[in-house]
C-alpha positions, 0 to 999 in steps of 0.5 A: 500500500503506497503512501499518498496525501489527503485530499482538502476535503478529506483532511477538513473532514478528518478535522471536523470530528475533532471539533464537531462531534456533536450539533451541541458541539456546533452550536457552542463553537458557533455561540463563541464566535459571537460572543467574541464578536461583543454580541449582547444578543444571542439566539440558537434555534434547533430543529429535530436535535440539531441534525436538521437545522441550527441556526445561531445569530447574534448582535456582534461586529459582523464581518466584512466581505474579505474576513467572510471569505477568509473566515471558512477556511481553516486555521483563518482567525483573528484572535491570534497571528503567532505562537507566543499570542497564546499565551494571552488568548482572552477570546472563546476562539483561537485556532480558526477551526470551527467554522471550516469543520462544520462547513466540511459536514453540513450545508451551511450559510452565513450571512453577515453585516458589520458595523455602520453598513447597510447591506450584509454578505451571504455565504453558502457552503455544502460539504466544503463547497464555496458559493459566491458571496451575494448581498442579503439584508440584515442589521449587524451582526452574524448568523450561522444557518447549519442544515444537514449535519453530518449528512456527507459522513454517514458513518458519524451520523450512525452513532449519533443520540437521539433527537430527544438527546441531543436536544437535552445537550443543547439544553443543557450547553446554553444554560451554561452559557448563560451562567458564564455570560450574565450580561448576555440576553440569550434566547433557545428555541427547539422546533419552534418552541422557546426551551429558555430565554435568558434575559441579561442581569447580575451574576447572582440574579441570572444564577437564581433564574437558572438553577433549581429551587433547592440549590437558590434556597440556602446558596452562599455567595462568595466575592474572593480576590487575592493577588491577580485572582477573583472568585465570584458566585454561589456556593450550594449548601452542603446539604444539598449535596448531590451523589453526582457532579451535575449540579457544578457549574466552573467558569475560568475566565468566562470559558466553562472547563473541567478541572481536577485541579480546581475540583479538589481546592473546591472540595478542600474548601467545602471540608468537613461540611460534606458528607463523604460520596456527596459531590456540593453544587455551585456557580463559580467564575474564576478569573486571573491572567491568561498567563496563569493558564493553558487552554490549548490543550483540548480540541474543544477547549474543555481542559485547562492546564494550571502554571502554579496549580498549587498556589491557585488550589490554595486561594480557590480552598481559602476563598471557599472556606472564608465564605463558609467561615463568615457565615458561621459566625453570623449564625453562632449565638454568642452564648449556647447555653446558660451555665447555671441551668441544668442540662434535661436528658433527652429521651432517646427511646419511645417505648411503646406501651404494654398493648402495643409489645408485639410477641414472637407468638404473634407478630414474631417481631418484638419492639424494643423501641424506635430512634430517628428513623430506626427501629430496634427489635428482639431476634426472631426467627422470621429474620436470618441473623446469626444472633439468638440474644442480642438486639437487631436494628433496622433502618426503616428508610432503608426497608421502604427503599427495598419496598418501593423497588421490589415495586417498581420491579413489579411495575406494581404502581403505587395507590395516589392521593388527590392533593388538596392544592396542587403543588408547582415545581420550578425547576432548571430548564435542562432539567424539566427536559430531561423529565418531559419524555418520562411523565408516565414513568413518573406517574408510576412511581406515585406522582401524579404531575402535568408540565405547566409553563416553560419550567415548571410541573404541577403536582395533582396527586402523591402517594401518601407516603410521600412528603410535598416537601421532598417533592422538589429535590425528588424531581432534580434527583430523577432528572439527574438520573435520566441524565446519566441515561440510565434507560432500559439496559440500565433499568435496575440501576435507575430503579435503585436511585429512584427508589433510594430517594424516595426513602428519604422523608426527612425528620419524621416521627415513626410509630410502632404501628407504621414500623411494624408494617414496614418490617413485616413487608420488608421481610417478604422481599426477595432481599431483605437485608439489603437497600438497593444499593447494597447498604444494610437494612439490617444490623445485628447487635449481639450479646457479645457486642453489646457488652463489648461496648461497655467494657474499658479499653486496655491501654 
């Protein structure tokens, strides 16, 4: 086999799959252009996910009829003229890429107007294939019309998503643009239908408008500078913590990447306020010298690489740690408690009374009492523990888990409750597309809610033992879930975590009756000693445990 060079076309083909992997791909390269251009002003329109047509305009600078020409081709740019200019690079764009990339595989127009002109450009081409540019009206600044992405490269287009979920990443991409770019009024439409509009405000208002109701309700804002470096944005409550990292929004001069580096400094400065496995939401905005930084070290720019990470990772910990510390002393009273007042012993058992001592003859579950959320009972032989003496503890939360799944399993669907008032649900745009195709799913699981306004679900009816209260974080924890694609292949898994939130009622008061029934259904499932995550349901204290724990230590 001889050795031969690449055709131009091939070679823009072979490049595109580097920088278009995707119509969300597209779009963000298309967006940057026009926030490099000073648009204030930015529109996305998608139809069918972005495979039949993508068209973004914007109110920037425009170009003239000689940078229109040049901008289709590849490694033509105006950011940079050579090497060393990238170590300054303060636009979105530099390497002069994406317009070639996409034109290579799609059927694309541009029609642009600069500045103080009264007429624009236009500019058509089809897999690479240059059209003479023709006057066209238009006010200044550009649009990008993309139809037929990936129509010349089937093979690409085989392993492409779904609409439904290429819309979703599209959804998603422009809330984070929003957020990285507070003074930038965006709209996104979807087949016709506006998905967000996102008008220009403060950084704290437009990340209130665009994040879910639990991460805006505690939020900490943080305002940090230290040297050349500021810090800007809101901090989640560690109690809003999620079991993944889809809640973190990181802007390194106003660029949205991904950083280990500056993960961990976040983390460090979280410290001890979050639980272990829990991963904290936020709206960071990081902004220091482009000298302090490398962004040409990923083909879509989603990496960065640190000069100094450690001194950066030590003012990004300090920053986060002074935000917690100011609003910990703003909420320390100054005196907890009165010296002279006697400490009353909480009483940590509800002991039933004689009636309600369940024995082994009868129910075979014997109740010592109940804390918190966890019942603690006599051995008995319906329960497959090594103990014969001793004491079990069950997690009662746990127990509903199992149930609920075993449940769903079953697609046995659960009895629901008229509410007296419905309940309205605000939540993220990207995240209420991610349950729109999945409502009947949901009615399954013992929620009764219809789509109401571009944002919000209203809630008709509730399993009873589910809590209006935990209806907002129930919903961001099932978007998540859709999020990960756990679909049919992965049923079980989404199951698992749905089933797993759906125990989680909050402080609540157990009563023995209501224990009762949830132990003895416990006990029928095919795995009762498990969650479905694998956690224990069950725990056996045996005599000799116990006693263990009273004993002195040996020194």
């Amino acid at each position: 086999m001889t050795i031969h060079v690449l055709s131009e076309q091939t070679i823009n083909k072979i490049a595109a799959g580097e920088v278009v992997e995707n119509p969300s791909s597209a779009i963000k390269e298309l967006v940057e252009n026009g926030i490099d251009a000073g648009a204030t002003e930015v529109s996305v329109e998608i139809e069918q996910g972005g495979f039949s047509l993508i068209r973004v305009s914007d109110n920037g600078k425009g170009m003239q009829k000689d940078d229109l020409l040049l901008s289709i081709q590849r490694h033509a740019t105006s950011k940079i003229k050579t090497a060393e200019d990238l170590i300054e690079v303060r636009t979105m764009g530099f390497r002069g890429e994406a317009l070639a990339s996409i034109a290579a595989v799609s059927k694309m127009k541009i029609v642009t107007c600069p500045q103080k002109e009264g007429k624009g450009q236009e500019l058509s081409c089809n897999g690479g294939k240059l059209s003479e540019p023709l006057h066209a009206p238009r006010e200044q600044g550009t649009t990008v019309e993309v139809r037929s992405l990936f129509y010349n490269v089937p093979a690409r287009l085989k392993f492409q998503k779904s609409h439904v979920s290429s819309q979703n990443s599209v959804t998603k991409l422009m809330t984070k643009f929003a957020l990285s770019y507070p003074e930038i009024t965006f709209r996104y439409f979807a087949d016709g239908k506006e998905v967000l509009y996102s008008a220009a405000a403060s950084l704290k208002d437009k990340t209130l408008d665009l994040m879910d109701g639990h991460f805006c309700k505690d939020a900490l804002e943080v305002d940090f500078t230290e040297e050349s470096l500021t810090m800007k944005g809101l901090l989640g409550d560690p109690a809003v913590a999620k079991s993944n990292r889809l809640g973190q929004h990181l802007f390194v001069n106003g660029r949205s990447i991904f950083s280990p580096e500056i993960l961990k400094a976040i983390y460090d400065g979280y410290g001890t306020r979050l639980e272990p496995r829990l991963h904290p939401q936020f709206v960071l905005h990081v902004t220091l010298p482009p000298q302090w930084i490398d962004v040409n070290v990923h083909p879509q720019k989603r990496e960065i690489r640190l000069k100094d990470p450690l001194k950066m990772q030590e003012m990004i910990r300090k920053g986060i740690f002074q935000a917690f510390s100011r609003t910990s002393e703003a909420e320390t009273p100054k005196q907890v408690w009165e010296i002279n007042t006697p400490l009353k012993l909480q009483e940590t058992f509800e002991l039933p009374p004689a009636e309600e001592t369940f024995s082994i003859v009868q129910e075979e579950i014997v109740f010592v009492g109940i804390f918190e959320s966890y019942a603690i009972i006599h051995p008995t032989k319906l329960i497959d523990l090594p103990s014969e003496e001793g004491l079990i503890l069950v997690n009662l939360e746990g127990a509903q888990a199992r149930i609920r799944y075993e449940r769903f399993l079953n697609k046995e669907p659960l009895p629901m409750q008229a509410l007296l008032f419905p309940v309205a649900v605000n939540l993220s745009p990207h995240e209420k597309g991610q349950l729109d195709p999945h409502l009947e799913e949901i009615r399954g699981m013992g929620i009764d809610l219809r789509s109401f306004g571009d944002n919000c679900f209203i809630i008709d009816a509730l399993t009873p033992d589910l809590d209006e209260k935990e209806l907002q974080g129930l919903l961001e924890e099932l978007a998540d879930v859709y999020d990960q694609h756990l679909l049919d292949s992965f049923r079980e898994k989404k199951l698992a975590l749905s089933a797993a939130y759906f125990a989680r009622s909050g402080k609540r008061t157990w009563g023995i009756m209501e224990a009762k029934q949830v132990i003895k259904a416990l006990l029928k499932t095919s795995s009762p000693y498990h969650t479905p995550k694998g956690e224990k349901t069950m725990v056996d204290l045996s005599h000799d445990a116990i006693k263990k724990l009273f004993q002195k230590k040996s020194r």
